[in-house]
N, C-alpha and C positions, 0 to 999 in steps of 0.2 A: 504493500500500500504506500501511495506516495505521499506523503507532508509537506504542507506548503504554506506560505508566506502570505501576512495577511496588510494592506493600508487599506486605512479607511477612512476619510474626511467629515470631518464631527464639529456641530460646536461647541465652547466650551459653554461650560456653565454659567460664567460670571456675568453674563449679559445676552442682547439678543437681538435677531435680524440685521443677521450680518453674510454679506456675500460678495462675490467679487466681477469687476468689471475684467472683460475680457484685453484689454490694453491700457495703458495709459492717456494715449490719444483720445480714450473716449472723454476723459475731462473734459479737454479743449474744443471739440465738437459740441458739446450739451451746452457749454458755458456759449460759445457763442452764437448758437442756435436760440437758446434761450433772449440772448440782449438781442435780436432780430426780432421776435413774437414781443416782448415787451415793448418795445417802438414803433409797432402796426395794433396792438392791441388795447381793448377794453381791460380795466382789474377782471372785472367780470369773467370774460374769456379768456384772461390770463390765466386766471386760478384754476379755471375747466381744463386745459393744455397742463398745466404743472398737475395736477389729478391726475391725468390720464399721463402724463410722463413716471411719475412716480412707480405705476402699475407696471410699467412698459420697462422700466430701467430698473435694475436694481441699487442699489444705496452702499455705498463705500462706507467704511470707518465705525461702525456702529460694534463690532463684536470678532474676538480675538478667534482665529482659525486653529482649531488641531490637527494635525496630521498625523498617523500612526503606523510602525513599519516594525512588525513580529520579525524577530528569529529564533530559531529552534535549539536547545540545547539536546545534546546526545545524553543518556542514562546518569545521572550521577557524575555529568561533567558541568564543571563553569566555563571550560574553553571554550571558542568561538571557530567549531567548521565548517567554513567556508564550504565542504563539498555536501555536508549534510543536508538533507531536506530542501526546501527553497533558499537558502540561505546565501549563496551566491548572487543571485536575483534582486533579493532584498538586501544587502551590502551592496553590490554594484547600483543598484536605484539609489542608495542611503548616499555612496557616493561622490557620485553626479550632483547630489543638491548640496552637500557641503564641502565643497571643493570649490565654489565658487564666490566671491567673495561680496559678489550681489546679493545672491540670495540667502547669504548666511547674513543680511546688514538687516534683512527683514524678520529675522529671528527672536521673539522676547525673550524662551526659556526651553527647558527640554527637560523631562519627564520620561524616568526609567522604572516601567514598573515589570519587578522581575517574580517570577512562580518558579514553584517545582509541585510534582505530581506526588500527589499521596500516598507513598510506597513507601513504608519505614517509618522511622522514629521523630516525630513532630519536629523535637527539636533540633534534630541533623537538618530535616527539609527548610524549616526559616533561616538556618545557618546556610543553606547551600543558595538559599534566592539571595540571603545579602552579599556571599561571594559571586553569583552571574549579576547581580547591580554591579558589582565595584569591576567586575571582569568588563561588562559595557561601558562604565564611566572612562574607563584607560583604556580600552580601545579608541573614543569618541577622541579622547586628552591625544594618545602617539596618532591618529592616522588624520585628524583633521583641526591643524593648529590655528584656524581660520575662529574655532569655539573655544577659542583663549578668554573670551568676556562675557559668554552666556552663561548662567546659573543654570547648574544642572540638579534636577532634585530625585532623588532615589525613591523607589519605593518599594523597598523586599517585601516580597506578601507572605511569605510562605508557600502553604499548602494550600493550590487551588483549588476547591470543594467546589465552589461556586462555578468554575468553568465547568468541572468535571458535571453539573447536573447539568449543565445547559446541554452539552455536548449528550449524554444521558438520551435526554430526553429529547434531542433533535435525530437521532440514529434510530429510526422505524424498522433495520436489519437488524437490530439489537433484543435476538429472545427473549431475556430475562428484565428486560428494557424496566416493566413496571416493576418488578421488586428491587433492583437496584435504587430505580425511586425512592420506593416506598422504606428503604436502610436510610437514603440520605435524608429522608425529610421526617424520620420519628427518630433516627439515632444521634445525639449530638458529642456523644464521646469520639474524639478521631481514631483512639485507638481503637475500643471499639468496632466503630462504624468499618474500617478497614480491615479487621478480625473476622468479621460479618460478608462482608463484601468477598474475601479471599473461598471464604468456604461454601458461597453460595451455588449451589447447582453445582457438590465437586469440584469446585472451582473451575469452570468452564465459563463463568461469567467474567470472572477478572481476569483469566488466559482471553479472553476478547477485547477485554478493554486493553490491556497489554500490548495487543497488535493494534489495534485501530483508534483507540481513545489518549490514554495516557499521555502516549508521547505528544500531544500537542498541547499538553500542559506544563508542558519542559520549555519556557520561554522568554524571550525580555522584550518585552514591549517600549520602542522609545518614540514619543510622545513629543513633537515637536511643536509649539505653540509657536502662533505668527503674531507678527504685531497688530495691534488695531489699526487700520487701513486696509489699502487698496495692495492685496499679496499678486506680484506679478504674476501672469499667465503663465510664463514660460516657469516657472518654480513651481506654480500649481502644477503644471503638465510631467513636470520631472517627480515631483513629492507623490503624483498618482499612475507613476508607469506604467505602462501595461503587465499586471502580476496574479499569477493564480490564488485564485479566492480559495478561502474555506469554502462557501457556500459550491463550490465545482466538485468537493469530496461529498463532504455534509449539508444539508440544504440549506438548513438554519446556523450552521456551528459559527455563523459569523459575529452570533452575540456573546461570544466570550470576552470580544472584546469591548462591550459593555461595562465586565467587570473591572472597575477600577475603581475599590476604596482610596479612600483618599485619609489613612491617618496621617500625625504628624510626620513631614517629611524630612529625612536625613536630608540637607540643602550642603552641596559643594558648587563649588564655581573652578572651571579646571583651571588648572595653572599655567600662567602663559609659559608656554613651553618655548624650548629653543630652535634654530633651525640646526643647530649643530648638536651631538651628540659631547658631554661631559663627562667627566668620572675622575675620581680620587679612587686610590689603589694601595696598599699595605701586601709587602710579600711574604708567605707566614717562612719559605725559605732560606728567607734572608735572615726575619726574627730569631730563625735556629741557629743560627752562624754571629750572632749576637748583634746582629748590623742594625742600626734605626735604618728605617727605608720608607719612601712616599712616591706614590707616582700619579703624574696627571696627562689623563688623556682626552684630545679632540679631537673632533669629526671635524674633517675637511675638505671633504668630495662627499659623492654618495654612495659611495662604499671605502673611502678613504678613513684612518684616523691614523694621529700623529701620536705616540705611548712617550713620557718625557720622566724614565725610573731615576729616581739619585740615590744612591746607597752609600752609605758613612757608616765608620766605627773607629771611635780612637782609644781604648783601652784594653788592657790585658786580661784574659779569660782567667790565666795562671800566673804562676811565679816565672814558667818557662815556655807560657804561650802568648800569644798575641795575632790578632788581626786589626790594624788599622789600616784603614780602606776610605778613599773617595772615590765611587766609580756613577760613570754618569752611561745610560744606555741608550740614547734612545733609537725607537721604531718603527717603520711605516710600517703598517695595516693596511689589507685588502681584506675585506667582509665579503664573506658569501653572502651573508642577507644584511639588514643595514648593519653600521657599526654597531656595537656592542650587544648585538642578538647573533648567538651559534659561531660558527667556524668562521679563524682568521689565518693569514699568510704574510709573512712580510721580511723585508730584512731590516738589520741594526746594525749600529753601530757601536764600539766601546772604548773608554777611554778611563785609565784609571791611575790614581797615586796609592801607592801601596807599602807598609811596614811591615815583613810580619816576622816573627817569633816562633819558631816551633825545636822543643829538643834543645841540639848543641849548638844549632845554626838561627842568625837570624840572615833575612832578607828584606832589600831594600832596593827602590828603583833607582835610577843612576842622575835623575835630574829630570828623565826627561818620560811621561808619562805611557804608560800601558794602552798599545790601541789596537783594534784590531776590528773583524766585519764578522757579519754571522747570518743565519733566515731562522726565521722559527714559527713554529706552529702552535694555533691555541685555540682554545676555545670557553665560549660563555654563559654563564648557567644564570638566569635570574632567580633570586631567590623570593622578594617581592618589588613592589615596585620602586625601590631606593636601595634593596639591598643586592647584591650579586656573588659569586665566585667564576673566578677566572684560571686555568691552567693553562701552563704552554712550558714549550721547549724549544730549547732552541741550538742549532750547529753551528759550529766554525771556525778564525782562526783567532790569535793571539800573538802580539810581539813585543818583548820587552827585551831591554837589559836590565841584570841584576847583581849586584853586590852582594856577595856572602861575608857575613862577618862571626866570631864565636859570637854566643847567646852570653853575654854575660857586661855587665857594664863596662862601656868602652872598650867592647870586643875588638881584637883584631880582627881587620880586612882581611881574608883568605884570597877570591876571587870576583872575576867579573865575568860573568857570563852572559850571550843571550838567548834570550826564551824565543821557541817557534812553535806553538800548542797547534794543534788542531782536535777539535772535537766538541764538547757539552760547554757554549758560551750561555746560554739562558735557562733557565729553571727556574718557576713558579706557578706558587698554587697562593691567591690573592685574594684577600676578600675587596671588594668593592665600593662604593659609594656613588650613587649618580647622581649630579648635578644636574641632570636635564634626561631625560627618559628617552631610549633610541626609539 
């Protein structure tokens, strides 16, 4: 069975008798049309003409437009696939209207009102509708930085009961159709009611809702409100794509999306985001080697970032060890997907001043600093939306000269040799920080 993606143009509550002119030019036509018939005419038959214009035209600016565009979550997921259900359709529509920066000027607010279907433990399902709000809120925040200034206000429902009877009761293929009714509307415990529901007719009533019901109770509803005025046509014609209806599976299933309590709403406004990708970086690598270490990265193409590590240490581990180290690395980055999301590639560079101390020997650069090139590989895990982990490795070479001296104060000078390494120039495993979300 196929699931599909619902807009639907409503208006909102807070007022009324509001509709839209089909261009903007029609102002300027009515208006001067108007001051011609005022200039040939009687009040009299002016007023009969404006009556009968009134009928004939509709009325700009009186009441704020909603617009409404479902997508489907998969079973006990909050991510957002793209390939599932109509969901492509409805993203690509979602799109096109906020991608522009016209039609996002005509924008007041936008309303996420997110469900999940009532299989399971209540309070997992109101937890798992406010993780698919906050999963749409950061989708809305990285893919359309145009809704940097609109208030977006959430609304986790929970368990949709209330779609689930509409849906119910609009599926006439549905056997047991009346006694599922007749659980929802005398049982009001949800566990309960779902207790009841599972065992009904052997459970052959809920293995149906399973395949044809449920899953379109898996969704997030985002709820675009226009401003009060004249919403251009062409935004109208993009906000109402051509998209499979509910009503194409189910006849009636299209008043689920009636259901929209309105408690008190979680209100975020997204953050004006960057066009470039940021991050602060800590290498837990390096912390093991005793080294303070900080690194900052940007995005500078579009799949470009520049990684800028500094690594220092100036004291002794031991009586007979030591690393002091200033090394500076940094790294282009090439992203498979944008910067700081999955798999990167790139080379580095290195440059370093170095003391150290190990045993009978210490070692020392000769004046003139450690440099040398490398490529390395890595990759990036989000952990939430500000937190991260990062791994990579990296090859290649190294050239110094170095002074051996005994370990011992005011060691003698033994030798001078120089270093030609090839192999393991980067290694880390990083926690992260993001300054601005990829």
């Amino acid at each position: 069975m196929e699931f599909i993606g619902v807009i639907t143009a409503e208006s909102c509550t807070d007022s009324t008798n509001c509709t839209l002119f089909s261009s903007y030019a029609g102002h300027y036509l009515i208006s001067n049309t108007l001051y011609t018939i005022m200039s040939m005419l009687s009040a009299q038959k002016l007023l009969a003409i404006l009556f009968l214009l009134a009928l004939s035209f509709p009325v700009c600016g009186q009441e704020n437009i909603r617009i409404t565009h479902t997508a489907f979550f998969r079973f006990d997921k909050t991510d957002i696939d793209i390939a599932y259900a109509d969901n492509r359709n409805v993203l690509n529509c979602l799109g096109t209207l906020l991608s522009d920066s016209f039609h996002v000027s005509f924008i007041d607010s936008i309303h996420l009102y997110t469900y999940a279907s009532p299989e399971g433990r209540e309070k997992y399902n109101v937890q798992l509708s406010v993780r698919r709000a906050d999963t749409m809120q950061r989708y809305l925040a990285d893919n359309y930085p145009l809704l940097s200034s609109v208030p977006v206000s959430l609304f986790p429902q929970g368990e949709n009961w209330d779609g689930l009877r509409a849906l119910v009761s609009a599926d006439t293929a549905f056997n047991e159709r009346e006694e599922v009714l007749m659980i929802l509307d005398k049982v009001h415990n949800p566990a309960r009611r779902e207790s009841l529901l599972k065992f009904l007719n052997g459970g052959k009533a809920f293995r149906y809702m399973q395949q044809h019901i449920l899953p379109l109770l898996r969704n997030a509803m985002i709820c675009i409100v226009w401003i009060k005025g004249c919403l251009n046509s062409t935004a109208l014609s993009v906000s109402l794509c051509r998209m499979k209806t509910v009503g194409e599976m189910i006849e009636t299933a299209g008043s689920v999306s009636t259901y929209l309590p309105a408690p008190t709403p979680y209100i975020y406004v997204l953050p004006k985001t960057s066009d470039r990708y940021s991050a602060l970086k800590t290498n837990l690598a390096a912390w093991a080697i005793a080294s303070v270490n900080l690194a900052y990265e940007i995005q500078i193409g579009h799949r470009f970032s520049l990684d800028l590590p500094l690594v220092w240490s100036s004291w002794d581990l031991t009586r007979t060890s030591a690393l002091r180290i200033v090394l500076f690395q940094p790294e282009l980055r090439y992203w498979f997907s944008k910067p700081g999301r999955g798999h990167f590639l790139g080379p580095h560079i290195h440059i370093a001043r170095y003391n150290l101390k190990w045993k009978e020997y210490r070692y020392q650069d000769t004046g003139y600093p450690l440099w040398g090139v490398g490529f390395s590989y890595g990759y990036t895990v989000s952990l939430t939306a500000l937190w991260g982990v990062e791994f990579n490795l990296g090859m290649g070479y190294a050239n110094s000269r170095y002074k051996t001296f005994l370990n011992m104060p005011n060691g003698a000078l033994c030798t001078i040799r120089p270093l030609r390494y090839w192999g393991v120039t980067n290694l880390g495993l990083s926690f992260i920080y993001k300054l601005s979300k990829p």
